[in-house]
C-alpha positions as CSV (number, residue, x, y, z in Angstrom):
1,X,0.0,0.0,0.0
2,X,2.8,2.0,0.9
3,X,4.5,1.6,-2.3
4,X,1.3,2.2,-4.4
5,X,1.0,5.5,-2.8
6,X,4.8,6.5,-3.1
7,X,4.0,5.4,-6.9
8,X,0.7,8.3,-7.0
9,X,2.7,10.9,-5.5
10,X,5.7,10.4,-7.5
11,X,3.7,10.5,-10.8
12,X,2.1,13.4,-9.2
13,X,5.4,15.2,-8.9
14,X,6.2,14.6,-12.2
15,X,3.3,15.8,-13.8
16,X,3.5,18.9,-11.7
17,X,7.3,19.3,-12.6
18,X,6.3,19.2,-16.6
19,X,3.1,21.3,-16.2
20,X,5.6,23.7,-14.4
21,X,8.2,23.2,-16.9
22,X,5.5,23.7,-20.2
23,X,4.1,26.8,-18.4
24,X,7.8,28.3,-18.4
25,X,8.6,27.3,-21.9
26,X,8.9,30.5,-24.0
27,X,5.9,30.6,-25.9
28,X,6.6,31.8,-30.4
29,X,3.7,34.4,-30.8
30,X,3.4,35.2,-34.1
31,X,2.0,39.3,-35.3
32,X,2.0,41.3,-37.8
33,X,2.2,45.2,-37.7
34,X,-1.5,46.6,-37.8
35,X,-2.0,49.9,-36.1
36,X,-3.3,50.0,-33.0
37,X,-3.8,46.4,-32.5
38,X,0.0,45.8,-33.0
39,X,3.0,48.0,-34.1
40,X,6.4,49.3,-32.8
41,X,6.9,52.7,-31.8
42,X,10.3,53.7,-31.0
43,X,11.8,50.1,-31.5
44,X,9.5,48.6,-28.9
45,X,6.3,46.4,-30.0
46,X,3.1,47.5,-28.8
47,X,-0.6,48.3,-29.3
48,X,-3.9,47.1,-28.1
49,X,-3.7,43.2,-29.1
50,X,0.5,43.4,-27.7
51,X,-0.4,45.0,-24.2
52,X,-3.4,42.3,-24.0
53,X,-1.0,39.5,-24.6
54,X,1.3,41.0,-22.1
55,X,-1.3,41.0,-19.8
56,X,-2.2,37.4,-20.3
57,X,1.6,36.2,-20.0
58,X,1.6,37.7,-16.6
59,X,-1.5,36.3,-15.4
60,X,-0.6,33.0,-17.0
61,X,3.0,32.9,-15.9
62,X,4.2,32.8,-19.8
63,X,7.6,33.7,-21.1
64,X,7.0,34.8,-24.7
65,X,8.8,35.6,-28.0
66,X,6.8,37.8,-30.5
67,X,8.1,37.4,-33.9
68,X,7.1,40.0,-36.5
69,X,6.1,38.8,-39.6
70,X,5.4,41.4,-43.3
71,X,2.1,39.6,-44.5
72,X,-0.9,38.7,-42.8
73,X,-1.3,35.6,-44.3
74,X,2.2,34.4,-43.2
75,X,1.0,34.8,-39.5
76,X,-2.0,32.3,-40.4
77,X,0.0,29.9,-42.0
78,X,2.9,30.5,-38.9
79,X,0.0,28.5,-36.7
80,X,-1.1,26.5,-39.4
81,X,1.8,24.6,-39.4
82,X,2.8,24.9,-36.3
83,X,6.0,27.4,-36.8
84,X,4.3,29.7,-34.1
85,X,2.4,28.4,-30.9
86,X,-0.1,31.0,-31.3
87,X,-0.8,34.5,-33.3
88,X,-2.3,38.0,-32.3
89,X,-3.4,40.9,-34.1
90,X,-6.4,42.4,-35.3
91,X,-6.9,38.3,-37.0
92,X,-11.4,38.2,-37.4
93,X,-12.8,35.2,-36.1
94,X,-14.4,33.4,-39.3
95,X,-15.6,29.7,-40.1
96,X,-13.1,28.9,-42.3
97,X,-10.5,29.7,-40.4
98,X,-11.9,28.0,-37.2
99,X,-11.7,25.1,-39.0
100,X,-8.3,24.6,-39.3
101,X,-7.3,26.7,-36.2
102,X,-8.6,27.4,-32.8
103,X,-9.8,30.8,-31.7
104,X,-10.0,31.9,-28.6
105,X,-13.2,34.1,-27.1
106,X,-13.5,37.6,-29.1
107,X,-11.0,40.1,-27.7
108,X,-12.7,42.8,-29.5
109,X,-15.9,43.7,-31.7
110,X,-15.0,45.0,-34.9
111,X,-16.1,45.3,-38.7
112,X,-15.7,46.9,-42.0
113,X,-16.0,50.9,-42.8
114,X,-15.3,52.4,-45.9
115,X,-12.4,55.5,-46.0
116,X,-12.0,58.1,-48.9
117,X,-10.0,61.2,-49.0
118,X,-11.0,64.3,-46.7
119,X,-11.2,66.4,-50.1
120,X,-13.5,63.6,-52.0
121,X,-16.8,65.9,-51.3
122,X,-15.1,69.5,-52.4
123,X,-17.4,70.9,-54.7
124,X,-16.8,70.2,-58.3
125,X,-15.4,73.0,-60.0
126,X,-17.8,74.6,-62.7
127,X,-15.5,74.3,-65.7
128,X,-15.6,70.4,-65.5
129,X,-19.8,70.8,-66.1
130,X,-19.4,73.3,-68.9
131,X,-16.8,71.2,-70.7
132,X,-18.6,67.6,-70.0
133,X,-19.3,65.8,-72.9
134,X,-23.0,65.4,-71.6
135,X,-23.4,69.4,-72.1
136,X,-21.7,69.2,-74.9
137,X,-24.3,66.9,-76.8
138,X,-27.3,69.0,-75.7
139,X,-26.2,72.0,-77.5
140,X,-25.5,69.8,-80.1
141,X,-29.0,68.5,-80.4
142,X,-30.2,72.2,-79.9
143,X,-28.1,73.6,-82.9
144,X,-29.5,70.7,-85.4
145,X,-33.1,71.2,-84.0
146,X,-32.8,74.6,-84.8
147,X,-30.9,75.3,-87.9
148,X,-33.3,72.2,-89.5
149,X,-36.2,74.5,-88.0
150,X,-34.9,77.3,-89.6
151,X,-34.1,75.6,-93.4
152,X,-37.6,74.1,-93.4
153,X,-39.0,77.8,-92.6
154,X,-36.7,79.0,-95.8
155,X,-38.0,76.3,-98.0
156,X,-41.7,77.8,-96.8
157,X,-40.7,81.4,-97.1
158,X,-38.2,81.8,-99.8
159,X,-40.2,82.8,-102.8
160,X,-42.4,85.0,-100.4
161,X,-40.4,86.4,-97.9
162,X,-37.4,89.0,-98.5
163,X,-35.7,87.4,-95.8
164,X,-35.7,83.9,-96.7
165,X,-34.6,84.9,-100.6
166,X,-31.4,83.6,-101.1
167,X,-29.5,80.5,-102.1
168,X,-29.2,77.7,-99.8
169,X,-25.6,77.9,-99.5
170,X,-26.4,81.3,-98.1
171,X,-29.1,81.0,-96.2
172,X,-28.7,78.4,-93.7
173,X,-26.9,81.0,-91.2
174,X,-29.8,83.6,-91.8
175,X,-32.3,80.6,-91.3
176,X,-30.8,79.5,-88.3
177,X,-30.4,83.0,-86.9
178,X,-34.2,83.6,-87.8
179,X,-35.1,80.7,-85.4
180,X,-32.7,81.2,-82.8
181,X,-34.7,84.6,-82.6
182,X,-37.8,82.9,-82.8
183,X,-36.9,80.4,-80.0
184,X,-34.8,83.6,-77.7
185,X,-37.3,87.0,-78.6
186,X,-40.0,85.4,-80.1
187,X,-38.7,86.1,-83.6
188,X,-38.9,89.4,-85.8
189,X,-42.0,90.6,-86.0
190,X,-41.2,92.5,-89.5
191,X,-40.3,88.7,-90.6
192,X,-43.3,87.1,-89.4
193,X,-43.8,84.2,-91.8
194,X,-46.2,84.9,-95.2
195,X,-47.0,81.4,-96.1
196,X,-50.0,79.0,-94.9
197,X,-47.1,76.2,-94.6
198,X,-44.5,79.2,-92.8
199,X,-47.0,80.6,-90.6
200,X,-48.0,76.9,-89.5
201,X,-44.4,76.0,-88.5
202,X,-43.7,79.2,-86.7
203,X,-46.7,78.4,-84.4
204,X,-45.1,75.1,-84.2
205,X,-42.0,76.4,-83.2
206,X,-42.7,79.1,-80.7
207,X,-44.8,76.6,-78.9
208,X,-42.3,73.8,-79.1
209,X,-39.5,76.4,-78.1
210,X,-40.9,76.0,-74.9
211,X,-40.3,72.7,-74.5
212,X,-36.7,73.0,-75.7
213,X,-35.9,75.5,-73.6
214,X,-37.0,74.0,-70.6
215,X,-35.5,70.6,-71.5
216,X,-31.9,72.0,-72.3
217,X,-32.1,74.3,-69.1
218,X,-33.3,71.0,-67.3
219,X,-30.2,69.0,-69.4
220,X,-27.6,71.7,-68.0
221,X,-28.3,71.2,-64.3
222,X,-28.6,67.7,-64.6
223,X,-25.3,67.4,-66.0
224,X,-23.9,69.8,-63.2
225,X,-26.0,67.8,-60.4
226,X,-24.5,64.8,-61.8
227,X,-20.9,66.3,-62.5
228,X,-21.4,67.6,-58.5
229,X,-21.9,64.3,-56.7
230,X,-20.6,61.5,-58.9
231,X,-17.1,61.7,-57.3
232,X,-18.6,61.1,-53.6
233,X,-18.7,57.8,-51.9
234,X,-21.1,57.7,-48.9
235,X,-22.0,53.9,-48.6
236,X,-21.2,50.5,-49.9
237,X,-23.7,51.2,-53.0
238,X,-21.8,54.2,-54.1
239,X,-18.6,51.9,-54.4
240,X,-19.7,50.5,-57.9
241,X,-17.7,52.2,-60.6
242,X,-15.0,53.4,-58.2
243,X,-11.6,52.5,-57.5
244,X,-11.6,50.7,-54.4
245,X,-8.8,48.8,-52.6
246,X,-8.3,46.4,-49.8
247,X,-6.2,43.7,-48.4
248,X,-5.8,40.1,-50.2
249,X,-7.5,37.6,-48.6
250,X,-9.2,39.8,-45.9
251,X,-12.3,39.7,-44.9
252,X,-13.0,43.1,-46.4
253,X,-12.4,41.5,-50.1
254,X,-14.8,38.4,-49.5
255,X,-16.9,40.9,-49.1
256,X,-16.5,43.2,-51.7
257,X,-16.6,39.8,-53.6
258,X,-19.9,38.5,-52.2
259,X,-21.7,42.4,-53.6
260,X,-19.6,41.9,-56.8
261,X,-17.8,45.4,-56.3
262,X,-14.2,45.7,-58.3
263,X,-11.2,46.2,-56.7
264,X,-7.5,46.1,-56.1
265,X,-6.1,44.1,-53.2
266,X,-3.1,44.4,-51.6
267,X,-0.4,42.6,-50.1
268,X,0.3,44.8,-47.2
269,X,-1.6,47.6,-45.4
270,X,1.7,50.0,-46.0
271,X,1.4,49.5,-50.4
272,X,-2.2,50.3,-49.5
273,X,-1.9,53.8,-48.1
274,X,0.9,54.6,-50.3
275,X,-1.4,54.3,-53.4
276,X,-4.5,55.9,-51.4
277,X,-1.7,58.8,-50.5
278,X,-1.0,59.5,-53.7
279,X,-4.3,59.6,-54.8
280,X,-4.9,56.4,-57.0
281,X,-8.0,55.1,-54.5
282,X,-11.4,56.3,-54.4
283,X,-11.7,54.4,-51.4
284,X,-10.4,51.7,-49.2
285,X,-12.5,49.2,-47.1
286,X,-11.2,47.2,-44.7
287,X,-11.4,46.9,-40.7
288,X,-13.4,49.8,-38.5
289,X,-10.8,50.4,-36.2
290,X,-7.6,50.5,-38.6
291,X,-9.2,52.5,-41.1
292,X,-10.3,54.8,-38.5
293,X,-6.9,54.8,-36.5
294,X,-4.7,56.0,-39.8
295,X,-7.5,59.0,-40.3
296,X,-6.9,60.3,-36.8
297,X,-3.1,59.8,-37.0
298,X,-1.3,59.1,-39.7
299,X,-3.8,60.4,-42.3
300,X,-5.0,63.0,-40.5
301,X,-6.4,65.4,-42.7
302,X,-5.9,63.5,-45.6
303,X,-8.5,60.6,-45.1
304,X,-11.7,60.3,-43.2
305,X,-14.2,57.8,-42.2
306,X,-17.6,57.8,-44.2
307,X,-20.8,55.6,-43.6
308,X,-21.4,53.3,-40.6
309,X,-19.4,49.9,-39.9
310,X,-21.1,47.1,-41.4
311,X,-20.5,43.3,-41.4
312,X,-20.1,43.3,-37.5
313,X,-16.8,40.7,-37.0
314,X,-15.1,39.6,-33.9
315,X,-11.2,39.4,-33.1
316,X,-9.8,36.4,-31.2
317,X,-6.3,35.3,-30.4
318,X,-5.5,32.0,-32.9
319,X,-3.8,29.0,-32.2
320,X,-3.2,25.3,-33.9
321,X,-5.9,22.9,-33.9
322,X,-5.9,21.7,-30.5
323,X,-3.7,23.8,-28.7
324,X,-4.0,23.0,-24.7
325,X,-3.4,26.6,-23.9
326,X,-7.0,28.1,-25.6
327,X,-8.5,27.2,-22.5
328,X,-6.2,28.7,-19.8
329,X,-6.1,31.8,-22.2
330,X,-10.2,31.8,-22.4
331,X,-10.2,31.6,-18.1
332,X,-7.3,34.3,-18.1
333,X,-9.5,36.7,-20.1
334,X,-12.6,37.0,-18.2
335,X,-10.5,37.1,-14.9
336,X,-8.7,40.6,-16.8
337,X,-12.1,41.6,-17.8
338,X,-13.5,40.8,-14.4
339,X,-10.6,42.9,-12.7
340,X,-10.9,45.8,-15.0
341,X,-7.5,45.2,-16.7
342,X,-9.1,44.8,-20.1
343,X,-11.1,48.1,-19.8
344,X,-7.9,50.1,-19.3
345,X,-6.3,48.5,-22.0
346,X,-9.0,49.3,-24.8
347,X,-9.1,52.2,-22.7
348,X,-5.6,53.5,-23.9
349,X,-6.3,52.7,-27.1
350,X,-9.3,53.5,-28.1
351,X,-11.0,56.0,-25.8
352,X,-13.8,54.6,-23.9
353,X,-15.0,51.0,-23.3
354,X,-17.9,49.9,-25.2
């Protein structure tokens, strides 16, 4: 009996001695740099998810090493194969990644917003509706309607009118002048038409003129309503036709896939705001709090927030299939939500506490 219970309490020991010894192991975290959630400032790593991991090693008794990766996808495929032990960021907790990984509970509610540049609603300058090709085709039309109007009054009035007397390679100016009277003045009364045919087509004309005019006046400010707010982007149905950016295999392109809305992804948030710097994005969509974090500090005054977040999506800390350390990490963070170490994290970072 003796011996049996010397057997227990030595394989107790043990077990104890390698718990101890896996909970002291250094633990490979893999990130990537996406402000606030995690960056380096002044050669040290920090940010929202970085201070809530260091928060976690110290409740759990962790030693770890956080290893910096370029693209996000490497930091999936990191735990994925089991190069890294687990990975934090701003990574959205989705089915298909679930089920090849294990997330932790959501460390913070996010989602998608849509950013454009702070001058995108300046208003259109007035040259660009006077010179549009739209304006361009109404006087067009006008001119035609009119000069036609005018030859079909000479071919009425020319062998009874002084006026209208001429050849028609001379009289297509004087014709078209005639009715462009006709349409402005209400024509000349000492060339008031002679003819049953000419008289008949001026009333046709004078009343019709008032149609034209009020259809070309209409045409004009259409084109300059149109001219005025095609270059704004206020909500996801405004992104059709527009240059719109985002990052590879995000969760902001499957869903600018899913509503069939072009555009360009990207490899890494930095190629991203280079282009949308130098002005070769209409707009980017991507996550809430990113977005919304360059427009307040690196962007400020250059970009801004439009629209409200959509696609509500969670973040969770990722680990292999598996892993024996989701749970301690799932009991760790209600015990720093419980103790108000979590608030005055997001706190920091973000303001105020949801």
């Amino acid at each position: 009996m003796q011996k049996l219970f010397g057997l227990i309490l030595g394989i107790g020991v043990l077990v104890a001695v390698l718990a101890g010894s896996a909970r002291a192991q250094t633990l490979s975290v893999s990130t990537v740099t996406r402000p606030p959630f995690s960056q380096v400032e002044n050669g040290v790593d920090t940010g929202f998810s970085i201070e809530l991991l260091a928060a976690l090693s110290e409740a759990l008794g962790w030693q770890t090493e956080l290893n910096r990766v370029e693209l996000f996808s490497g930091m999936l495929t990191a735990v994925q194969d089991g190069s890294a032990d687990m990975a934090i960021a701003n990574i959205s907790i989705t089915s298909a990644r679930e089920s090849v990984m294990d997330f932790t509970q959501p460390i913070f509610e996010s989602g998608l917003q849509i950013m454009v540049s702070s001058d995108s609603d300046r208003p259109i300058p007035i040259w660009r509706a006077v010179l549009s090709a739209e304006l361009f085709r109404a006087i067009g039309i006008a001119f035609v309607l009119l000069l036609g109007g005018g030859m079909l009054m000479w071919v009425f009035e020319r062998k009874a009118q002084p006026y209208f007397d001429r050849p028609s390679r001379e009289a297509w100016f004087p014709s078209f002048w005639w009715a462009l009277n006709l349409v402005v003045n209400g024509g000349f009364e000492e060339r008031m038409p002679r003819t049953l045919l000419g008289r008949l087509l001026g009333v046709v004309l004078v009343v019709s003129s008032l149609f034209i005019v009020s259809v070309f006046v209409a045409r004009i400010s259409s084109v300059m309503t149109v001219e005025a707010i095609s270059g704004s982007v206020n909500s996801v149905n405004d992104l059709y036709g527009k240059q719109v950016a985002t990052i590879r295999d995000s969760t902001a392109s499957a869903f600018l896939q899913r509503r069939e809305i072009g555009f360009d992804d990207y490899e890494t948030l930095d190629e991203l705001l280079a282009d949308f710097e130098a002005g070769k994005i209409d707009a980017v969509v991507f996550d809430a709090p990113v977005l919304s974090y360059y427009a307040t500090h690196a962007g400020a005054g250059r970009a801004k927030m439009v629209g409200p977040v959509f696609r509500r999506e969670n973040y969770g800390i990722l680990f292999p299939t598996g892993s024996p350390l989701v749970e301690d990490v799932n009991r760790a963070l209600l015990a720093l939500r419980e103790n108000g170490t979590y608030d005055d994290i997001y706190r920091k970072w973000f303001g105020r506490v949801n």
